[in-house]
Gaussian input, Z-matrix of N, CA and C with variables (Angstrom, degrees):
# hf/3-21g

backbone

0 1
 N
 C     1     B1
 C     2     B2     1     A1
 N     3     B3     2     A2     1     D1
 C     4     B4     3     A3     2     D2
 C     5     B5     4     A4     3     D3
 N     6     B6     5     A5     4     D4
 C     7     B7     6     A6     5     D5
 C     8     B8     7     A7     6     D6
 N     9     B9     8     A8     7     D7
 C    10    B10     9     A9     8     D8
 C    11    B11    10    A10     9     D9
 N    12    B12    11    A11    10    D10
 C    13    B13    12    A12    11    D11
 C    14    B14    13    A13    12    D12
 N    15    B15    14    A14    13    D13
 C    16    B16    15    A15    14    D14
 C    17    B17    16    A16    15    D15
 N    18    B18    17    A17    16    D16
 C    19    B19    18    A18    17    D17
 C    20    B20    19    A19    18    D18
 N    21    B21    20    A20    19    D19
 C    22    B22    21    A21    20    D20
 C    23    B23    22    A22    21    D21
 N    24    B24    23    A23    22    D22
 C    25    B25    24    A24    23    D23
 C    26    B26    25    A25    24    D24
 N    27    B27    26    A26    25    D25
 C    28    B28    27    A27    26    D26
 C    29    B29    28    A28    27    D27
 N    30    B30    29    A29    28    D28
 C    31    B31    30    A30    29    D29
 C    32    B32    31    A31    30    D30
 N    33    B33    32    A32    31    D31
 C    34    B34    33    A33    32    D32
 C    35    B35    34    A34    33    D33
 N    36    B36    35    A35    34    D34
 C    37    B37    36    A36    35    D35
 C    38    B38    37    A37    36    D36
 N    39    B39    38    A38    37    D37
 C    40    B40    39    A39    38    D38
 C    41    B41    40    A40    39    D39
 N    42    B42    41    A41    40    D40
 C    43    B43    42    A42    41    D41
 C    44    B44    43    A43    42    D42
 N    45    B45    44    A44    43    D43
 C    46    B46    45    A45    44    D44
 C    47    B47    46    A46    45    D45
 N    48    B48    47    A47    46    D46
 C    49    B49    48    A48    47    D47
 C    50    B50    49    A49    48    D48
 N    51    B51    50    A50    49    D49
 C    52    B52    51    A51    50    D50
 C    53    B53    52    A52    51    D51
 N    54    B54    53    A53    52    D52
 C    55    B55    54    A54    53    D53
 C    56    B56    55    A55    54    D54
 N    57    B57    56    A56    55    D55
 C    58    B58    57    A57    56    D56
 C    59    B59    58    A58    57    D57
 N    60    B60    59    A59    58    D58
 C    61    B61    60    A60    59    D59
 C    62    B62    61    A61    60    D60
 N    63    B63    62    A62    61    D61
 C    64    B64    63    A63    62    D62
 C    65    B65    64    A64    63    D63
 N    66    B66    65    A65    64    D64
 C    67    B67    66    A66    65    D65
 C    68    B68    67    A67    66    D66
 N    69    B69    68    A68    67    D67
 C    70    B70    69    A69    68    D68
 C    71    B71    70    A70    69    D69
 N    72    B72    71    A71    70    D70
 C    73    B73    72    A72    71    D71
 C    74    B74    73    A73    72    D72
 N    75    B75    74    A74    73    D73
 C    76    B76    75    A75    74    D74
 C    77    B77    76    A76    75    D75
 N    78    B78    77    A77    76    D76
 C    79    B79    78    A78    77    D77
 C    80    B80    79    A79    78    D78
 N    81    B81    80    A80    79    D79
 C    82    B82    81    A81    80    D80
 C    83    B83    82    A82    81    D81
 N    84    B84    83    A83    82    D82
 C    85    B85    84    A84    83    D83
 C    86    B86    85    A85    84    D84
 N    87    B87    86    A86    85    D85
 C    88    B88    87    A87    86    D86
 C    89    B89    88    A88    87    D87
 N    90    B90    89    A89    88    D88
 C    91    B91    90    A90    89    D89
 C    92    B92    91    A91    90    D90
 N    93    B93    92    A92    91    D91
 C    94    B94    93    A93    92    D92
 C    95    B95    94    A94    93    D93
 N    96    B96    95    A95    94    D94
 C    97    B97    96    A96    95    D95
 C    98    B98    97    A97    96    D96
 N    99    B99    98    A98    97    D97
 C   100   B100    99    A99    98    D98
 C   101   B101   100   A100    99    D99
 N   102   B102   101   A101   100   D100
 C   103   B103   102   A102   101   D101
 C   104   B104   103   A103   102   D102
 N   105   B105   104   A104   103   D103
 C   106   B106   105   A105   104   D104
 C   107   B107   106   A106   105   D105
 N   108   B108   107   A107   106   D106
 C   109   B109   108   A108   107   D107
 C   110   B110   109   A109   108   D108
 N   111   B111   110   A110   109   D109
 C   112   B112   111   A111   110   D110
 C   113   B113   112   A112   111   D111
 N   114   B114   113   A113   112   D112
 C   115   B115   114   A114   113   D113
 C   116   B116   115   A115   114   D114
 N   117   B117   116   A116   115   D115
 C   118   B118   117   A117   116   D116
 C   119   B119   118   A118   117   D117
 N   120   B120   119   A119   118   D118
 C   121   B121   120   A120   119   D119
 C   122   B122   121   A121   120   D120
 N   123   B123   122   A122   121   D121
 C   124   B124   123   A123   122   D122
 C   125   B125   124   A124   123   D123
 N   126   B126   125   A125   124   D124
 C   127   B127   126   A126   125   D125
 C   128   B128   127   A127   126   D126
 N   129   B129   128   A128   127   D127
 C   130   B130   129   A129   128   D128
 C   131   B131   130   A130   129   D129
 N   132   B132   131   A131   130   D130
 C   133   B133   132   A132   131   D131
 C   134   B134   133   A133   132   D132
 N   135   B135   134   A134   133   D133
 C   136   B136   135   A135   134   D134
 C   137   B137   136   A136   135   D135
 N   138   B138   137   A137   136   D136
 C   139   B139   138   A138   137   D137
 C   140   B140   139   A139   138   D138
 N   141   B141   140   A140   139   D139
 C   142   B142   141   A141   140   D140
 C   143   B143   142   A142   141   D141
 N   144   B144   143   A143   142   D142
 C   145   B145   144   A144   143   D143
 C   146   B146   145   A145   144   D144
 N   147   B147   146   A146   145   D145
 C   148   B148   147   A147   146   D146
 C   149   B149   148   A148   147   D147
 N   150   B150   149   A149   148   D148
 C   151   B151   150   A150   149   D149
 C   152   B152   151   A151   150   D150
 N   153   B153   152   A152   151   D151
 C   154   B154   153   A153   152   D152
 C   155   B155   154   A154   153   D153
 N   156   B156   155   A155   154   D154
 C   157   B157   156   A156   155   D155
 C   158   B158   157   A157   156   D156
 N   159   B159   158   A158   157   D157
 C   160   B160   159   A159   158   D158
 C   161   B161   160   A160   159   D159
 N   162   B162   161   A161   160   D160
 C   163   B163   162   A162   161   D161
 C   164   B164   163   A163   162   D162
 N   165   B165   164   A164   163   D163
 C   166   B166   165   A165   164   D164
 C   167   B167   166   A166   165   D165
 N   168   B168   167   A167   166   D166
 C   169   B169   168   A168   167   D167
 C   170   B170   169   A169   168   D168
 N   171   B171   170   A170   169   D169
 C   172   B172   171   A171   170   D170
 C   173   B173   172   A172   171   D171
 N   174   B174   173   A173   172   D172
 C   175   B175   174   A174   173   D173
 C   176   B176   175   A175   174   D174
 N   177   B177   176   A176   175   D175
 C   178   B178   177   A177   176   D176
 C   179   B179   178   A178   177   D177
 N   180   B180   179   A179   178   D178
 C   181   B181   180   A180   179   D179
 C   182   B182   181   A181   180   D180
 N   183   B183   182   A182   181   D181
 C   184   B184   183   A183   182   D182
 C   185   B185   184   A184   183   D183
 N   186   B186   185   A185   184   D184
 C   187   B187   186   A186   185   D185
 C   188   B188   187   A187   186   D186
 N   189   B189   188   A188   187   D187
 C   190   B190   189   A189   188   D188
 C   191   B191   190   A190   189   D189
 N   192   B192   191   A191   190   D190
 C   193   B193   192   A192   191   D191
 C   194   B194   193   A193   192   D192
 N   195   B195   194   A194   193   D193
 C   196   B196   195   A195   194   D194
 C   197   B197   196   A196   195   D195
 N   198   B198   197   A197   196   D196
 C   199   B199   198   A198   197   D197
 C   200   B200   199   A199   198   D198
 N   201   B201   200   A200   199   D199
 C   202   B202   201   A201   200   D200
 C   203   B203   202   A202   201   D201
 N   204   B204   203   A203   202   D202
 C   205   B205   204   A204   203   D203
 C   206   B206   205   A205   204   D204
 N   207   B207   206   A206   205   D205
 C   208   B208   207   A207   206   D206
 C   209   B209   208   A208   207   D207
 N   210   B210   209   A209   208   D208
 C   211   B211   210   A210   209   D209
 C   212   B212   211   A211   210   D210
 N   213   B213   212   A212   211   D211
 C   214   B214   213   A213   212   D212
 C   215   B215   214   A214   213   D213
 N   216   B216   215   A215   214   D214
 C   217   B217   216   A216   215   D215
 C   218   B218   217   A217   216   D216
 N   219   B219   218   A218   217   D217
 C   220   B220   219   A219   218   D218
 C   221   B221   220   A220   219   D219
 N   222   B222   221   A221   220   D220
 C   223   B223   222   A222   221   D221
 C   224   B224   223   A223   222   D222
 N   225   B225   224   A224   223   D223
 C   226   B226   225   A225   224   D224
 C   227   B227   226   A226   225   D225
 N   228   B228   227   A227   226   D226
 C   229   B229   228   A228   227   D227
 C   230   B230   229   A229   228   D228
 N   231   B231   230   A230   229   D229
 C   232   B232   231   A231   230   D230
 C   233   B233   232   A232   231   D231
 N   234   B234   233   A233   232   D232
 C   235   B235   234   A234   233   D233
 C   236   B236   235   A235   234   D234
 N   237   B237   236   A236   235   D235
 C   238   B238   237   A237   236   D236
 C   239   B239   238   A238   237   D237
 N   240   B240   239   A239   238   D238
 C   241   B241   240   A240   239   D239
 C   242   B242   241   A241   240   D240
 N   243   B243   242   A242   241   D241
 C   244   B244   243   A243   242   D242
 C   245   B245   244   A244   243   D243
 N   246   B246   245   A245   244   D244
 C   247   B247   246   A246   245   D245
 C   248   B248   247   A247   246   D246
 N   249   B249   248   A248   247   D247
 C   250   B250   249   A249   248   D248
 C   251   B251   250   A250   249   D249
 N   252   B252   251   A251   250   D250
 C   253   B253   252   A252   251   D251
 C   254   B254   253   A253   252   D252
 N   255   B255   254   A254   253   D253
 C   256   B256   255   A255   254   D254
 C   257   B257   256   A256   255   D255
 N   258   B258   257   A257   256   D256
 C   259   B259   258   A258   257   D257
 C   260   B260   259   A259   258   D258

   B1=1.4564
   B2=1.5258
   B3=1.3909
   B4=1.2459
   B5=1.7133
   B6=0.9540
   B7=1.5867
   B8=2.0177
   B9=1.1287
   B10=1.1207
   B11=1.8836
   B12=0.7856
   B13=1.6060
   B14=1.6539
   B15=1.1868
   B16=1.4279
   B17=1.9690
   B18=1.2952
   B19=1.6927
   B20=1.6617
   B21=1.5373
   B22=1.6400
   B23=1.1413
   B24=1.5838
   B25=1.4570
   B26=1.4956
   B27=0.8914
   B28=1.9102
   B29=1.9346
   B30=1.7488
   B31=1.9671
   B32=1.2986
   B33=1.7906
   B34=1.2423
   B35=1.5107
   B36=1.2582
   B37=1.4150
   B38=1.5683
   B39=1.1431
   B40=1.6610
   B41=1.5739
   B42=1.4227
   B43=1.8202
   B44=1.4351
   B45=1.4193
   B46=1.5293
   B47=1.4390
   B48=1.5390
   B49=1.2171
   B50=1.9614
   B51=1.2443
   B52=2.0595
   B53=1.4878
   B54=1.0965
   B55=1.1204
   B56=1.6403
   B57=1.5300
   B58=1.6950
   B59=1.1806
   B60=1.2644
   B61=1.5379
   B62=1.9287
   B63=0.9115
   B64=1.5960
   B65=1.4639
   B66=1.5389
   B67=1.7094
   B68=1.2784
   B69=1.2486
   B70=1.9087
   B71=0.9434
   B72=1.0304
   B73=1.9030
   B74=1.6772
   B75=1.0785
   B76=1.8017
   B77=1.6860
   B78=1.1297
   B79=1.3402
   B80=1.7255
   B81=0.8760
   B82=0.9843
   B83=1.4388
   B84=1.5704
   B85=1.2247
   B86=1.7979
   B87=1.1378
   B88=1.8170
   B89=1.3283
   B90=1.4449
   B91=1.8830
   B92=1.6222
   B93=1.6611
   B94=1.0419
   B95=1.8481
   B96=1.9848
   B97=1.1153
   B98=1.6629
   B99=1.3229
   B100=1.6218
   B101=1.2803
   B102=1.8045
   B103=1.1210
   B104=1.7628
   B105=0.8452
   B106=1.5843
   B107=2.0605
   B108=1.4937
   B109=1.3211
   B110=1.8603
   B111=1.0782
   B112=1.9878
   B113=1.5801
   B114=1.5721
   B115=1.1266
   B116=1.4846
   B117=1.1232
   B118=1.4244
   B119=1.5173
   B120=1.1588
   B121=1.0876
   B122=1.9030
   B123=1.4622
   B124=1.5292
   B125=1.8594
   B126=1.0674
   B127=1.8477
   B128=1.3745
   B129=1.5398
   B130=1.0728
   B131=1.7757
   B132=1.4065
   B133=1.1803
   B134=1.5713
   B135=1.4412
   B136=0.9315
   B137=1.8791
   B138=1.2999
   B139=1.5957
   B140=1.7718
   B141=1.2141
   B142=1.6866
   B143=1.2441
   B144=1.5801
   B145=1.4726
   B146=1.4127
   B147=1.0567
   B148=0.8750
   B149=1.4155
   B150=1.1943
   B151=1.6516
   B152=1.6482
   B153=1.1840
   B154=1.2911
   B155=1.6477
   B156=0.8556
   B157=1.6870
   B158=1.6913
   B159=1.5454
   B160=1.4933
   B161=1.5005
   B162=1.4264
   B163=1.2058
   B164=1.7425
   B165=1.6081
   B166=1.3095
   B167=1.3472
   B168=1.1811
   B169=1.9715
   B170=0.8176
   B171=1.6079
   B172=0.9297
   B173=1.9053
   B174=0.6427
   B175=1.8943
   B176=1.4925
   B177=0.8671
   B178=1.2424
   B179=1.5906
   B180=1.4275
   B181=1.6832
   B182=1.5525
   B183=1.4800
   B184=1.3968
   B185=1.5612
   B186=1.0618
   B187=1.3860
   B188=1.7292
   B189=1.5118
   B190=1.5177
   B191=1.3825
   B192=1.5009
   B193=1.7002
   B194=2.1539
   B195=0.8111
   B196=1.6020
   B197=1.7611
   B198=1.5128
   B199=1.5889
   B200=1.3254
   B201=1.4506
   B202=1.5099
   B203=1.9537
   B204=1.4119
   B205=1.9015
   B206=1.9635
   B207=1.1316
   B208=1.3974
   B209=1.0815
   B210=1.5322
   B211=1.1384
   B212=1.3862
   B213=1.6957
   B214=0.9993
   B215=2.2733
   B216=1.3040
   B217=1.5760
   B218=1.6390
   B219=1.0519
   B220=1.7034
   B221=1.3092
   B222=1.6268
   B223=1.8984
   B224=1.9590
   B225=1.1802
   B226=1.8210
   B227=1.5030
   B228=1.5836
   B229=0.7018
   B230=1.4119
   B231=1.5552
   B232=1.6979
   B233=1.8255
   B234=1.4603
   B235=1.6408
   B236=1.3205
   B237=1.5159
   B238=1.4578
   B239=1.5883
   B240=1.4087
   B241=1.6746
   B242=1.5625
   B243=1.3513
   B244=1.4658
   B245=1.9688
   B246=1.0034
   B247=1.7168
   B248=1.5902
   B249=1.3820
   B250=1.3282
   B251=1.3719
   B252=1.6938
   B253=1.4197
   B254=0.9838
   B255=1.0265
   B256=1.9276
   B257=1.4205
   B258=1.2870
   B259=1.6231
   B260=1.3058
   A1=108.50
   A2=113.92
   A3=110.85
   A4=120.54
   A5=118.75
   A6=114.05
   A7=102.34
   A8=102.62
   A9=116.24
   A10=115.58
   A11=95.67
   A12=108.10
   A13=105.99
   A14=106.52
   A15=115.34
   A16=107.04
   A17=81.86
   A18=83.09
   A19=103.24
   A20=99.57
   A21=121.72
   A22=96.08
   A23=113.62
   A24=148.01
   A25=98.11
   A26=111.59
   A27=113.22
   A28=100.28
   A29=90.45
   A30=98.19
   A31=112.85
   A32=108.86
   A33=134.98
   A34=111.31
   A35=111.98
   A36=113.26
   A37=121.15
   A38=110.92
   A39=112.40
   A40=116.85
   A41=100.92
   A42=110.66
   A43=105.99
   A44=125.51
   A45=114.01
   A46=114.80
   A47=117.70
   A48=98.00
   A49=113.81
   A50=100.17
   A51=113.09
   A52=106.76
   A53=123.42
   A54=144.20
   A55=100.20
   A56=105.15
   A57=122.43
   A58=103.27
   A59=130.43
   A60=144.90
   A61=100.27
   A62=114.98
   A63=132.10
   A64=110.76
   A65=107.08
   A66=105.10
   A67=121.44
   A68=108.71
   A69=141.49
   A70=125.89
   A71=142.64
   A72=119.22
   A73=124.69
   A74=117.34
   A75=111.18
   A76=96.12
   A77=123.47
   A78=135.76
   A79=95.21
   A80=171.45
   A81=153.32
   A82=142.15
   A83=120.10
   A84=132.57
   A85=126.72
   A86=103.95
   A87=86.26
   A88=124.45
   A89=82.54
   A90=92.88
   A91=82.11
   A92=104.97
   A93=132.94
   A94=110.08
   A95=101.43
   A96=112.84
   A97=109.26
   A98=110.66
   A99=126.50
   A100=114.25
   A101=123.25
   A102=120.72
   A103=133.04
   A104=95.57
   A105=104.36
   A106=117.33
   A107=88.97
   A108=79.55
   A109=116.34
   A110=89.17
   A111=85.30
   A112=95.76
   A113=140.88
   A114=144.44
   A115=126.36
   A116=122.71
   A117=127.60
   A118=144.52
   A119=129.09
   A120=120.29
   A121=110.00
   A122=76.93
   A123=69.01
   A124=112.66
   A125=100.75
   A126=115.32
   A127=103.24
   A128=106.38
   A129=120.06
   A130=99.82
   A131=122.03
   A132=139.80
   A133=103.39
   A134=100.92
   A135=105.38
   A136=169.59
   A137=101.79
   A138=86.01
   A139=101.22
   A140=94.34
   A141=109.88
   A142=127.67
   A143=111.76
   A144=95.34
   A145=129.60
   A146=164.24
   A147=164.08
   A148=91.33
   A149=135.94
   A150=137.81
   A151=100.43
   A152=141.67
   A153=123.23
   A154=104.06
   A155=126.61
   A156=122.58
   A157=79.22
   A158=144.61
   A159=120.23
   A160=120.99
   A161=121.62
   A162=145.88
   A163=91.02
   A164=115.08
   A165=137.30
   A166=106.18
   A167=140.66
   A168=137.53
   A169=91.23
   A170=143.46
   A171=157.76
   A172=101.89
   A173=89.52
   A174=104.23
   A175=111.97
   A176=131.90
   A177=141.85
   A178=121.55
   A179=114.73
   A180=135.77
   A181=87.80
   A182=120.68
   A183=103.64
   A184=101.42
   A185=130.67
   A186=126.36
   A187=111.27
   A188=120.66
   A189=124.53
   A190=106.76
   A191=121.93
   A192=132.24
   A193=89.32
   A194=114.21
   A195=125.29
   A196=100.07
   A197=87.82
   A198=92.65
   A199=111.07
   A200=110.41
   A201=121.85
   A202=99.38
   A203=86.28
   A204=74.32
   A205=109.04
   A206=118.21
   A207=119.01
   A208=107.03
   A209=138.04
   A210=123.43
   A211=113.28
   A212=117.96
   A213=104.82
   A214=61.45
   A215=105.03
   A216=121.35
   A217=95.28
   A218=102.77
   A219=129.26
   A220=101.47
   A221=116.17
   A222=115.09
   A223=107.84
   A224=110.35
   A225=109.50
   A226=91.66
   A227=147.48
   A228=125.39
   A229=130.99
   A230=112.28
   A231=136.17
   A232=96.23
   A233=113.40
   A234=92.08
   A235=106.06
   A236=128.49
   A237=121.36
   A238=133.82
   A239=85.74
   A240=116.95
   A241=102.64
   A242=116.56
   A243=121.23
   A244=101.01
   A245=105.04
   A246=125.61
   A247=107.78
   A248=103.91
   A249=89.60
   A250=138.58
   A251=93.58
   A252=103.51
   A253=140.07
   A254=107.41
   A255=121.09
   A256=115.79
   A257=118.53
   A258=112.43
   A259=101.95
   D1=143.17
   D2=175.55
   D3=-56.87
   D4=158.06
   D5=-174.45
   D6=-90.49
   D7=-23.96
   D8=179.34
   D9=-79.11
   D10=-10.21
   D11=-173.92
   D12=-79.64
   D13=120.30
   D14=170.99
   D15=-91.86
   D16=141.92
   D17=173.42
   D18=-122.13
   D19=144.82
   D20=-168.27
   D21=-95.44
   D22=162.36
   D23=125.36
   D24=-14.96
   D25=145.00
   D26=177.47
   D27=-129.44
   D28=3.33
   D29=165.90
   D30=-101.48
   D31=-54.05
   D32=-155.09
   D33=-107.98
   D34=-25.34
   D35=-162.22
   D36=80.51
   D37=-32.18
   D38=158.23
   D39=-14.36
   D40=121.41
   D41=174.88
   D42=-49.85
   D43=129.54
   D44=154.20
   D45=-92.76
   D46=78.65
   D47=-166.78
   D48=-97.05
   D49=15.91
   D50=-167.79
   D51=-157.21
   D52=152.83
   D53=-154.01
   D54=-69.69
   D55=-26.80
   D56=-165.04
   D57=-88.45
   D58=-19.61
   D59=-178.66
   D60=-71.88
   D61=-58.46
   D62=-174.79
   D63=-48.43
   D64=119.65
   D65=158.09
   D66=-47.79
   D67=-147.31
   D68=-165.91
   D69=-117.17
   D70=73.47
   D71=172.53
   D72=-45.36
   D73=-173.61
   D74=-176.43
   D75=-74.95
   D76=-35.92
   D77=-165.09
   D78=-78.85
   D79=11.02
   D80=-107.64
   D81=-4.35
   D82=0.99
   D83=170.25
   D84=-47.30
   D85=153.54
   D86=161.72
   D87=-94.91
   D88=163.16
   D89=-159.41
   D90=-93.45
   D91=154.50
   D92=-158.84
   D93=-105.59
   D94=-22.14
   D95=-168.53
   D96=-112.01
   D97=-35.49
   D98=-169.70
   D99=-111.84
   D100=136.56
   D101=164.34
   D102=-84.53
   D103=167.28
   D104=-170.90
   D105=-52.37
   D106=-27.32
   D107=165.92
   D108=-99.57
   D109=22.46
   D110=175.50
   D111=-126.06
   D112=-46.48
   D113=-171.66
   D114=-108.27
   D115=111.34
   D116=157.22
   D117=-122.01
   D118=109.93
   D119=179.56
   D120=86.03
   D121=19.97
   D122=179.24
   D123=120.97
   D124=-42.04
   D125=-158.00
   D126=-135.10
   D127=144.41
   D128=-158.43
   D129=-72.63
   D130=-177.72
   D131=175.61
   D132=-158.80
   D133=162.50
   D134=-147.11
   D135=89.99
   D136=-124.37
   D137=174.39
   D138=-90.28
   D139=164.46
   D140=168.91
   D141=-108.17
   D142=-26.98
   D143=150.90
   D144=-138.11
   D145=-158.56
   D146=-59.81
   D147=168.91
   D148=-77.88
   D149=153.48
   D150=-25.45
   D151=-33.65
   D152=-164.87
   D153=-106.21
   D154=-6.14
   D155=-164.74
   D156=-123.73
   D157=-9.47
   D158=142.65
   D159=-70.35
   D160=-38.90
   D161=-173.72
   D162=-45.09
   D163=-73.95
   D164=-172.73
   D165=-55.92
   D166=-13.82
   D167=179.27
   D168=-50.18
   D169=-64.05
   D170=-117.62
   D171=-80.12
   D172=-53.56
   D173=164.78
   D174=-51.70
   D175=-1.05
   D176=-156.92
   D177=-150.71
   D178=17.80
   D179=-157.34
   D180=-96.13
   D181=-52.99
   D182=-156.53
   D183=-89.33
   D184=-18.57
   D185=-177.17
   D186=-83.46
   D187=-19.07
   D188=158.90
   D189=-70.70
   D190=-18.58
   D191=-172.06
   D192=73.35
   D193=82.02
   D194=170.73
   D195=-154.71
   D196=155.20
   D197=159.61
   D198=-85.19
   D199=166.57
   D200=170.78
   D201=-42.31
   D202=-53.07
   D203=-158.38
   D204=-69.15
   D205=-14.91
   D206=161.88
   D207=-63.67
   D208=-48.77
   D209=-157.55
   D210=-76.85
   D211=-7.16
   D212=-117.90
   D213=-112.75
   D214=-24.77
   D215=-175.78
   D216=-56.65
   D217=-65.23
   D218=-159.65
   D219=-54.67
   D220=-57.05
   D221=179.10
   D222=-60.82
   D223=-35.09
   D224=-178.88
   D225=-86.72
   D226=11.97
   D227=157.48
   D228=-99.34
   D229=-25.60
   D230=-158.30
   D231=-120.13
   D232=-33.56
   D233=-164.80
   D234=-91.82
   D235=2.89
   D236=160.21
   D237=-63.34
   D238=-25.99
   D239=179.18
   D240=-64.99
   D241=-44.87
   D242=-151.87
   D243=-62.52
   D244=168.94
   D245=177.14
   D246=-67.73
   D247=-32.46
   D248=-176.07
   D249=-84.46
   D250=-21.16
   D251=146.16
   D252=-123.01
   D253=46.27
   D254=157.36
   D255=-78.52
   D256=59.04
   D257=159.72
   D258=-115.78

């Protein structure tokens, strides 16, 4: 793997870039795919759909350094992609 490669949230898109960033598995392990604010213990938290965790980027514009309306491009662009909602 590249060393340079950041790995995402596979809910949120959130950087996993530290061990502290990472959810839960059922076992208590860390999850390898989800962060701590989307996964625990196994099960998700949080939003329910897919419309609501784009809705919510937006909360989250100035701390990525984006405007609302970038963030708002970037989440309907990247979190459809993600695993978690691909059903």
């Amino acid at each position: 793997m590249n060393e340079n490669h950041v790995v995402m949230c596979q809910s949120c898109s959130m950087p996993l870039m530290n061990e502290t960033d990472k959810g839960t598995t059922a076992d208590g392990s860390l999850s390898s795919e989800y962060c701590k604010h989307c996964f625990e213990a196994g099960k998700f938290i949080g939003y329910e759909t897919l419309e609501e965790a784009i809705a919510d980027s937006v909360n989250f514009a100035e701390v990525a350094g984006m405007t609302k309306e970038e963030m708002l491009a970037s989440a309907k662009a990247i979190l459809p992609t993600l695993k978690r909602w691909q059903n």
